[in-house]
N, CA and C atoms as an extended XYZ file, in Angstrom:
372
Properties=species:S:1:pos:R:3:atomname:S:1:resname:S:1:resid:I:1 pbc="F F F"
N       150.852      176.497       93.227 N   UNK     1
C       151.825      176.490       94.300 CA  UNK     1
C       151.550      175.348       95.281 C   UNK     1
N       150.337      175.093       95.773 N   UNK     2
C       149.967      174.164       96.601 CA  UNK     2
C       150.685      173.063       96.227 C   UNK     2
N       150.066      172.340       95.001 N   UNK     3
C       150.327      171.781       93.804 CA  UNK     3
C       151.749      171.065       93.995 C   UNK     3
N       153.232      172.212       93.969 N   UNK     4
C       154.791      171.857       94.064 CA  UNK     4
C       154.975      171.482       95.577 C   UNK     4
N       153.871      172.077       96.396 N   UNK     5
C       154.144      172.324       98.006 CA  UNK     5
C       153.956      170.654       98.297 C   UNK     5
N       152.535      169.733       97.719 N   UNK     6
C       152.749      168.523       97.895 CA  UNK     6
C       153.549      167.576       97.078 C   UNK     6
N       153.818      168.334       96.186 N   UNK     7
C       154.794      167.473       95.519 CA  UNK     7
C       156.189      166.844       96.165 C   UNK     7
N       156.359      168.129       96.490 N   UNK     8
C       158.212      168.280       97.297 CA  UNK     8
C       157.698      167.415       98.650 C   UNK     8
N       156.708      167.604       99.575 N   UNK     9
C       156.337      166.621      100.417 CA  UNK     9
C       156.084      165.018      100.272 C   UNK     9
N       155.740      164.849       99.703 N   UNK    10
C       155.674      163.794       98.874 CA  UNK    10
C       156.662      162.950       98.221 C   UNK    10
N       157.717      163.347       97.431 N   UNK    11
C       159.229      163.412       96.953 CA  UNK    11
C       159.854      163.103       98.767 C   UNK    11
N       160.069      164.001       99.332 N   UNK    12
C       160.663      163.926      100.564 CA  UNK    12
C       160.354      162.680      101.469 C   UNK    12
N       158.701      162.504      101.636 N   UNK    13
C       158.717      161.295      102.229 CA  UNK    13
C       159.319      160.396      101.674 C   UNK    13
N       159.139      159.936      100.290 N   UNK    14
C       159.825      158.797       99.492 CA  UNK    14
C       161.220      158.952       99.580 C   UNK    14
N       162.410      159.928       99.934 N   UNK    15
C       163.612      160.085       99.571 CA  UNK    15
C       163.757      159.334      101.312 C   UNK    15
N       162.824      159.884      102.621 N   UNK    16
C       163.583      159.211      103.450 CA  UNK    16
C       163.194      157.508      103.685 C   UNK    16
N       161.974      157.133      103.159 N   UNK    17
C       162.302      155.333      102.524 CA  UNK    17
C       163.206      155.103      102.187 C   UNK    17
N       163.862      156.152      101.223 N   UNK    18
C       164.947      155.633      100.063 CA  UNK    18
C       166.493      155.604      101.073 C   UNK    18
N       166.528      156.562      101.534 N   UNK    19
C       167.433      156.889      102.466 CA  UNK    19
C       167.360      155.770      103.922 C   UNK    19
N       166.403      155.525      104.456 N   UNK    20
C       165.957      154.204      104.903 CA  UNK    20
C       167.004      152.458      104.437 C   UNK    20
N       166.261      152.616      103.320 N   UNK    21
C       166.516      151.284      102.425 CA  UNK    21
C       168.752      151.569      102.020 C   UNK    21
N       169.236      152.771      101.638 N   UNK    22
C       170.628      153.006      101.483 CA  UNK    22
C       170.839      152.501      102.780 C   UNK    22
N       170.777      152.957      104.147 N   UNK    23
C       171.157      152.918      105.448 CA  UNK    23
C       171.514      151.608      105.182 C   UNK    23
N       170.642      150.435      104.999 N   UNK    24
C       170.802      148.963      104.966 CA  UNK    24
C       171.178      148.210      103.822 C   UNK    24
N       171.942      149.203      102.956 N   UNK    25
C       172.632      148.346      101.510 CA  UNK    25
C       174.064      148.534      101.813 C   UNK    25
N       174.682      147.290      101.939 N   UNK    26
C       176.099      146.927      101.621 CA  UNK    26
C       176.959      148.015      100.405 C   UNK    26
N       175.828      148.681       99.240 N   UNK    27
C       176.721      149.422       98.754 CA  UNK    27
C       176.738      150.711       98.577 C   UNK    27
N       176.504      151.094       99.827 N   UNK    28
C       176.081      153.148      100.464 CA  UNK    28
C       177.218      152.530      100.984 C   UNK    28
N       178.053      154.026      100.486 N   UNK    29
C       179.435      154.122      101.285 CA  UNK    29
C       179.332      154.513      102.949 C   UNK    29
N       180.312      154.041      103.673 N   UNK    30
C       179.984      154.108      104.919 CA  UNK    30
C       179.701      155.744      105.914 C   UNK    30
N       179.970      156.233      104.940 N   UNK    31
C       179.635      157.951      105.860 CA  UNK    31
C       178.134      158.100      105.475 C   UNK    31
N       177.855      157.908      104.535 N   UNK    32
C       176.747      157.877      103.679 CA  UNK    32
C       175.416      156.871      104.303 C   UNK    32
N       175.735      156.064      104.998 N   UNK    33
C       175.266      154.943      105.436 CA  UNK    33
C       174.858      155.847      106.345 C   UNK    33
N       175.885      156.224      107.271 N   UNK    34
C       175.508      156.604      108.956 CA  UNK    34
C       174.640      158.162      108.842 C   UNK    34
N       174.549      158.774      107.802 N   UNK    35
C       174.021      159.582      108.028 CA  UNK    35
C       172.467      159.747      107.859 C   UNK    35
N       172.445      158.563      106.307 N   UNK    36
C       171.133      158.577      105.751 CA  UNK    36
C       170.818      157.311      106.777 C   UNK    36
N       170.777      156.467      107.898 N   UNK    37
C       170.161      155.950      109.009 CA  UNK    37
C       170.086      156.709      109.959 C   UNK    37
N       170.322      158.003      110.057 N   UNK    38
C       170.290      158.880      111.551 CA  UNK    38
C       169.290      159.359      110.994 C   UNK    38
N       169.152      160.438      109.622 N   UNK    39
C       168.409      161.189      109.367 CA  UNK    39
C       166.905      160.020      108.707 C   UNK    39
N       167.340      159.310      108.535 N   UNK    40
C       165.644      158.192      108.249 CA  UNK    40
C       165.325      157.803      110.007 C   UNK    40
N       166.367      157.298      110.525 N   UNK    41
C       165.375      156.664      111.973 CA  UNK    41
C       164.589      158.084      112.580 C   UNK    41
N       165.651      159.355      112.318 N   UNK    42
C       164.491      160.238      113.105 CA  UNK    42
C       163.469      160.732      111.989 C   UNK    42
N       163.410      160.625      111.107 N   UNK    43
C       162.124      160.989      110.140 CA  UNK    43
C       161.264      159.959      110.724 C   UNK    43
N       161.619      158.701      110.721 N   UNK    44
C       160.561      157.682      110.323 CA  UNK    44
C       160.157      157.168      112.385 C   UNK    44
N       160.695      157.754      112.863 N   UNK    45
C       160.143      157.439      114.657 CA  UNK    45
C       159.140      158.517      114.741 C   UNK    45
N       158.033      157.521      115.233 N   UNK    46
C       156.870      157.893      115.600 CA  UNK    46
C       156.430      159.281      116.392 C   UNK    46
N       157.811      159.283      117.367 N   UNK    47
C       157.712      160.741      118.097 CA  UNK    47
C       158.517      161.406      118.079 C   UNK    47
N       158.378      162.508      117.974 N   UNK    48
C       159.313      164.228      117.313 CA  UNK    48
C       160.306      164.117      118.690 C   UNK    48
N       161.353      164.696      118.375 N   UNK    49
C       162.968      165.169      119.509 CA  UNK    49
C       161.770      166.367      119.818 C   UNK    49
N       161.534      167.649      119.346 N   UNK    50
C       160.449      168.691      119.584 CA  UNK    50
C       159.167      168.383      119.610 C   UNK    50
N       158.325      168.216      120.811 N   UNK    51
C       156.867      167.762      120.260 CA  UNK    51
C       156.370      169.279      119.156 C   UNK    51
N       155.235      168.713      118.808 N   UNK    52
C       154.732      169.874      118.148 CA  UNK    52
C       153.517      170.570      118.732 C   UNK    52
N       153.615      170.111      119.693 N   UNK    53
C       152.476      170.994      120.075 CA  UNK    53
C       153.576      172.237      121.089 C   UNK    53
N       154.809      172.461      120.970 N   UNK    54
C       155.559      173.790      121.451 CA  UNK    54
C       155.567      174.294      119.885 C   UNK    54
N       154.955      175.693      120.248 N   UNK    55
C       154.893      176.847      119.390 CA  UNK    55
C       156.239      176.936      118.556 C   UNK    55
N       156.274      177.094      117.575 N   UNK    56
C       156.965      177.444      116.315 CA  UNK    56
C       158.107      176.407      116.194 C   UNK    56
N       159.123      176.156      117.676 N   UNK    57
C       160.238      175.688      117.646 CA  UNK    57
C       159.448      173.579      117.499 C   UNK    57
N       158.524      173.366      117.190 N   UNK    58
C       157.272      172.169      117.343 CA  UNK    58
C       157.603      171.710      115.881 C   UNK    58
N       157.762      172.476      114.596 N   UNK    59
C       157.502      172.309      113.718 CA  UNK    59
C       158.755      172.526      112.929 C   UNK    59
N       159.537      172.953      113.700 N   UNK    60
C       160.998      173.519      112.831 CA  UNK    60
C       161.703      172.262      112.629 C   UNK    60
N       161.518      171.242      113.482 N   UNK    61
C       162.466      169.773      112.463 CA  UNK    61
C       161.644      169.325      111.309 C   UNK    61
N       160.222      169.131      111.438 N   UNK    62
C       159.347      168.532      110.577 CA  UNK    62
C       159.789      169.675      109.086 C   UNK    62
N       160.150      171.006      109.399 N   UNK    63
C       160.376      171.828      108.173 CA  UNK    63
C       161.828      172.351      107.749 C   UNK    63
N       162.811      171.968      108.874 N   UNK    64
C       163.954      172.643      108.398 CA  UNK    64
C       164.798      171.319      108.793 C   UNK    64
N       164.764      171.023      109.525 N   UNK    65
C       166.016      169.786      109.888 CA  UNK    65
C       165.970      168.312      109.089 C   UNK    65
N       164.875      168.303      109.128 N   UNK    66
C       164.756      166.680      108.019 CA  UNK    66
C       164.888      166.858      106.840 C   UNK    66
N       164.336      167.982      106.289 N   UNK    67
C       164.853      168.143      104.607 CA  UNK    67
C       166.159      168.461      104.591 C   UNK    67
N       167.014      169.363      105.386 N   UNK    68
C       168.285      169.759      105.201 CA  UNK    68
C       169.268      167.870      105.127 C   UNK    68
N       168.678      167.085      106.665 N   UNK    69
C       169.165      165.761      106.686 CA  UNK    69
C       169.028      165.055      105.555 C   UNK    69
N       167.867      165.165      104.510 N   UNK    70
C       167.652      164.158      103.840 CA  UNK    70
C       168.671      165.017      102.498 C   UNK    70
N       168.725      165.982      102.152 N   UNK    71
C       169.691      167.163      101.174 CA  UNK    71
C       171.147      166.086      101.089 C   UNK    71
N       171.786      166.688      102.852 N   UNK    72
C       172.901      166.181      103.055 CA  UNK    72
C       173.048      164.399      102.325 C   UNK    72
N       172.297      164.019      103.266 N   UNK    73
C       172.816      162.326      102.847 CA  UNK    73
C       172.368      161.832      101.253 C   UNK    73
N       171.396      162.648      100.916 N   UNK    74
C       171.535      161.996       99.255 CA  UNK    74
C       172.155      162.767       98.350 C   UNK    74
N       173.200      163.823       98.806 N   UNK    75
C       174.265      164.419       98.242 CA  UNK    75
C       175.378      163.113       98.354 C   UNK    75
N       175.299      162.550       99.509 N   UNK    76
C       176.079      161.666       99.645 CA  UNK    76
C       176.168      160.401       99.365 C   UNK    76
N       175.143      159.829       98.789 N   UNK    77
C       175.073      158.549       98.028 CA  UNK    77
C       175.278      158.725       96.388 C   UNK    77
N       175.992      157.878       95.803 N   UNK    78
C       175.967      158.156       94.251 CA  UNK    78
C       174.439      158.124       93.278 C   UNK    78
N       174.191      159.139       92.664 N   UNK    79
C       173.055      158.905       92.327 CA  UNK    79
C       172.805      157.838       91.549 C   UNK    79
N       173.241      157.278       90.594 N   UNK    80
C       172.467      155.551       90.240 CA  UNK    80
C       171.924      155.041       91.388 C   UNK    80
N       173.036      154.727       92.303 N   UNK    81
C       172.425      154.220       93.632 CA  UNK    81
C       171.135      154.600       94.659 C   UNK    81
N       171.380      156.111       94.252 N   UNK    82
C       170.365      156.650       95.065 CA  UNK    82
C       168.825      156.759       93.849 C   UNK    82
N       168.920      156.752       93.060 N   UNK    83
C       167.802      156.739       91.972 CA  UNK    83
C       167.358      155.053       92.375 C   UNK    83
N       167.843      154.023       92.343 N   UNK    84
C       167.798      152.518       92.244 CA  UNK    84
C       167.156      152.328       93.692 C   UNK    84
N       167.634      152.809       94.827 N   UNK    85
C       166.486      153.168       96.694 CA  UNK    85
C       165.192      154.100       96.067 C   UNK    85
N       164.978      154.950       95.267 N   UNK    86
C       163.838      155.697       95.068 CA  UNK    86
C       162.815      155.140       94.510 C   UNK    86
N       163.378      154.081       93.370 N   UNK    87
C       162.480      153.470       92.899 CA  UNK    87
C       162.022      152.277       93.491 C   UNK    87
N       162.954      151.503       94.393 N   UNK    88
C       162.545      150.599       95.608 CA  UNK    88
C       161.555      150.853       96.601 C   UNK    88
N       161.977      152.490       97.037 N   UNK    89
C       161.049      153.214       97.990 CA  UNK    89
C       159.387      152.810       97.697 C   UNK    89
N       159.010      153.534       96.833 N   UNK    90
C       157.714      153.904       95.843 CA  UNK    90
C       156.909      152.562       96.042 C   UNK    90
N       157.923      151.334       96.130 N   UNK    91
C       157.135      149.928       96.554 CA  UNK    91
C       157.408      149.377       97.660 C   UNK    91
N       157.525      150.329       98.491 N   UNK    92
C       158.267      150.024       99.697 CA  UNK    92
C       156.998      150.231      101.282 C   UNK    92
N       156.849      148.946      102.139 N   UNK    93
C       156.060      149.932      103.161 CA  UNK    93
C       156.939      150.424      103.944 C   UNK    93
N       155.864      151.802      104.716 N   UNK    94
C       156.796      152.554      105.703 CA  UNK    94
C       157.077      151.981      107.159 C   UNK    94
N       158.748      151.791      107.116 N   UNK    95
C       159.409      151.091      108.501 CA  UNK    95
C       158.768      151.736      109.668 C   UNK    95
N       158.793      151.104      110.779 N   UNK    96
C       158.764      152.130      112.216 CA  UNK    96
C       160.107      151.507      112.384 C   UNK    96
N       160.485      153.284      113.424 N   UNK    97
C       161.545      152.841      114.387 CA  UNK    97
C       161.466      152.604      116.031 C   UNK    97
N       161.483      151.404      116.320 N   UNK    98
C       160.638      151.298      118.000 CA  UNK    98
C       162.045      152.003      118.600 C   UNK    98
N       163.128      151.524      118.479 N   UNK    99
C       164.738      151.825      119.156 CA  UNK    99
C       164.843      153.842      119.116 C   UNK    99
N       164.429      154.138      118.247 N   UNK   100
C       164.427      155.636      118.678 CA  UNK   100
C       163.592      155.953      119.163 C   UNK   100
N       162.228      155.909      118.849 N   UNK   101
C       161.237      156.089      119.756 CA  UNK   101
C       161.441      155.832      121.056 C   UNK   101
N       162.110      154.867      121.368 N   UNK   102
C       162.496      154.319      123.065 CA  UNK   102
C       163.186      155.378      123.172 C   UNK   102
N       164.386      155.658      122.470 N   UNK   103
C       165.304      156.633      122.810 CA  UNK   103
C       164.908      158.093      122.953 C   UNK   103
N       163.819      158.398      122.395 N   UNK   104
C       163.591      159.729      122.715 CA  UNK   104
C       162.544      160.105      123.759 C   UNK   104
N       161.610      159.021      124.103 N   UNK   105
C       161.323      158.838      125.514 CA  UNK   105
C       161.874      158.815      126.283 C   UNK   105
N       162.817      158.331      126.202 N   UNK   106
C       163.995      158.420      127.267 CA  UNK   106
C       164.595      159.665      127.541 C   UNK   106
N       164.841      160.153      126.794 N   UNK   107
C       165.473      161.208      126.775 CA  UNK   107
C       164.451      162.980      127.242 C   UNK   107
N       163.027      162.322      126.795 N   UNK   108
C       162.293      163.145      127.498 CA  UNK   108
C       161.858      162.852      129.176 C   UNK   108
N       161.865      162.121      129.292 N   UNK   109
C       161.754      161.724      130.527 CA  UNK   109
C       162.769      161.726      131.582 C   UNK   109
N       163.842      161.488      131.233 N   UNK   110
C       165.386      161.956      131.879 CA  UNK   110
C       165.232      163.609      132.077 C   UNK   110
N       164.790      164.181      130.889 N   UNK   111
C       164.748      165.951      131.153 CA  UNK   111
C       163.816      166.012      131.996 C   UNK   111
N       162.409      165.658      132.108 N   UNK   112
C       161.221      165.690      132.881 CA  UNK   112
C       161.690      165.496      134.393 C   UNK   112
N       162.485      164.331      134.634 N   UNK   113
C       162.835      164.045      136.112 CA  UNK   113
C       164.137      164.853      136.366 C   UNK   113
N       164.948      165.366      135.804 N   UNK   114
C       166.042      166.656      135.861 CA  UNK   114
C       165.010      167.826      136.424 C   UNK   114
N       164.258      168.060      135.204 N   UNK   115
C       163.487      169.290      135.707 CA  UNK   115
C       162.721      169.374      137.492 C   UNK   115
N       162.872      167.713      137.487 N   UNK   116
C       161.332      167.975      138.551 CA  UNK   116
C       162.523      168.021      139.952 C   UNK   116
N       163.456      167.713      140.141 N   UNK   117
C       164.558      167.003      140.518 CA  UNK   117
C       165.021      168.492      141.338 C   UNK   117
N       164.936      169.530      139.939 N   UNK   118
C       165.942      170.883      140.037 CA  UNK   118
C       164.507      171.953      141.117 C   UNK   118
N       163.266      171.614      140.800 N   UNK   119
C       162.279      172.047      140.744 CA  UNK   119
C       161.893      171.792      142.329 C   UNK   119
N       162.286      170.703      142.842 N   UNK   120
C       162.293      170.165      144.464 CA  UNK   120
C       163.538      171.079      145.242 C   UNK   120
N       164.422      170.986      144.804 N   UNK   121
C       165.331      171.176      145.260 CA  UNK   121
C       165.687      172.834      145.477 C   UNK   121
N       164.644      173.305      144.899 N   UNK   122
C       164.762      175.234      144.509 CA  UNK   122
C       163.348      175.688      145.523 C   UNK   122
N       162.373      174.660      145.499 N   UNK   123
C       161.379      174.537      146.196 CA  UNK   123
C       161.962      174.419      147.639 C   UNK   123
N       162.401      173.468      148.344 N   UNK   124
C       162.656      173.007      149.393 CA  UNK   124
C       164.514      173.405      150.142 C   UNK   124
């Protein structure tokens, strides 16, 4: 069991390279495009929308939202195409994304100063 458990992990990382590499081919149809670059920039950015160090809800993209993302969008690429990114993947190094990473700093930090903002203002 372990065994399939890294397998499918393993498979998955390589599908969002692959899904990565579609995002930026001229011949991923365009729905297909935008989805498999949403669901690769947030796989492949350095820092989680959920950190993981919050209890249970920490770990639920790393286990339910990125595989469902990566499901969706390589339902949506034709498979030749998507077999032809897998095998690209496999020799592929892994991208960073600095532009989401910015973006989700941002976006934690916008909540952080909301919170502190709401937190003065309930205070005082």
């Amino acid at each position: 069991m372990l065994r399939r458990i890294k397998s499918w992990a393993r498979n998955l990382k390589r599908d969002v390279l692959a899904l990565w590499l579609a995002s930026r081919s001229p011949r991923t149809p365009l729905a297909a495009k935008l989805i498999a670059g949403a669901v690769a920039a947030y796989a492949l950015s350095p820092i989680d929308l959920i950190p993981d160090f919050i209890p249970v809800l920490g770990y639920l993209d790393d286990l339910v939202i990125v595989p469902l993302g990566v499901a969706l969008a390589v339902r949506m690429i034709p498979a030749t195409l998507m077999a032809e990114f897998r095998t690209q993947a496999t020799n592929h190094a892994r991208p960073t994304n600095r532009p989401m990473a910015i973006a989700i700093v941002s976006l934690w930090t916008l909540a952080g100063i909301s919170a502190a903002i709401w937190v003065w203002g309930k205070i005082w």
